[in-house]
N, C-alpha and C positions, 0 to 999 in steps of 0.2 A: 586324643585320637580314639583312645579306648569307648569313651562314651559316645563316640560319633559311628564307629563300628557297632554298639550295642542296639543302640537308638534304628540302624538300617536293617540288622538283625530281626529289629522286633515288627518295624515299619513293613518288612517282607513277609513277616510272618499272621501279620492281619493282612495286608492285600490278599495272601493266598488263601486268608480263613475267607475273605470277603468274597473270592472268586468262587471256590467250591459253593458257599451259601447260594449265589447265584446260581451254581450249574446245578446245584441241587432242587431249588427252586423250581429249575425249568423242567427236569425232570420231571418232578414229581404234579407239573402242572398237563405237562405231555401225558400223564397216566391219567389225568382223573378226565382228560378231555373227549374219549369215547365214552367214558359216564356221562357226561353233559350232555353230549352230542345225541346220546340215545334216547335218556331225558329228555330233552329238549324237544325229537321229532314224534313223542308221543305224541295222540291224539288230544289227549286231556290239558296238553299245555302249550300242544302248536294247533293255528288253526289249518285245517287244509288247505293247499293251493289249487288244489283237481277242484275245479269249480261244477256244484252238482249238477247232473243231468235226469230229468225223468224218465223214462220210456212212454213217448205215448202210443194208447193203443191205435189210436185212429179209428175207433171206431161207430160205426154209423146211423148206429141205434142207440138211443138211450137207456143207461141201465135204470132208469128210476124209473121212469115211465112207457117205456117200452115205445116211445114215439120214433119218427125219425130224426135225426141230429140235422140235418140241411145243412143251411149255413149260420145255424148258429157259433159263436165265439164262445162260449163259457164252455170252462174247462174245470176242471176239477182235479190237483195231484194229490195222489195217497199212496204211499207205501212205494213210491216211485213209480208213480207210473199214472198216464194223463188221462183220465177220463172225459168223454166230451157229453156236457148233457143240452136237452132240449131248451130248455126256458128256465127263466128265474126259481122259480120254485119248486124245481126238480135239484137245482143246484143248492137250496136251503135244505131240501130233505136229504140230501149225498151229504152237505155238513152233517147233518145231525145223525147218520149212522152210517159210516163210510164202510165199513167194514163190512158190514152188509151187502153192500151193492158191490163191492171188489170180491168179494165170494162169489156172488152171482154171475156175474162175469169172468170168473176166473174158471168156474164151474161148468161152463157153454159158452166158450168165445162168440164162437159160428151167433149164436143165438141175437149178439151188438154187432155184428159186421164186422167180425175181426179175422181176419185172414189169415 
């Protein structure tokens, strides 16, 4: 009987190590999960869900050529925000120095029909 007593003694006394391990476990998984969590919703390793928007200007004049825009379709976005230009080739010169022509514009709206 004595070894049958010993043997439940000892049997109690891992289930209870086994249970703490567990509750410890969770614990210490409950701490690190606003580290993850904060991780996680960085930009560097979540992508965004806010799907980007540009601002466009709408404006009526072309900043490259100073023409009117009509009803041309090409557009152009830089730095967030949609430029509309006249023709094909105003649109390969706005690639090739954007920055340029968004200072200009940014410099005298009124100037592209921007209200």
């Amino acid at each position: 009987m004595r070894n049958f007593n010993g043997m439940m003694t000892k049997s109690l006394w891992i289930t209870a190590a086994a249970a703490f391990a567990i509750c410890f476990g969770c614990m210490a998984r409950a701490d690190d999960k606003p580290a993850m969590q904060a991780q996680d919703s960085s930009p560097a390793t979540q992508p965004s869900m806010v799907p980007f928007q540009a601002v466009d200007l709408h404006n009526t004049i072309c900043p490259v050529s100073g023409d009117k825009v009509g009803d041309s379709d090409l557009v152009e976005v830089y730095d967030g925000k949609v430029y509309h230009l006249c023709c094909p080739d105003c649109h390969k010169d706005f690639e090739k120095d954007p920055a340029k022509y968004a200072a200009a514009v940014a410099a005298n709206p009124a100037k592209y029909g921007i209200n």
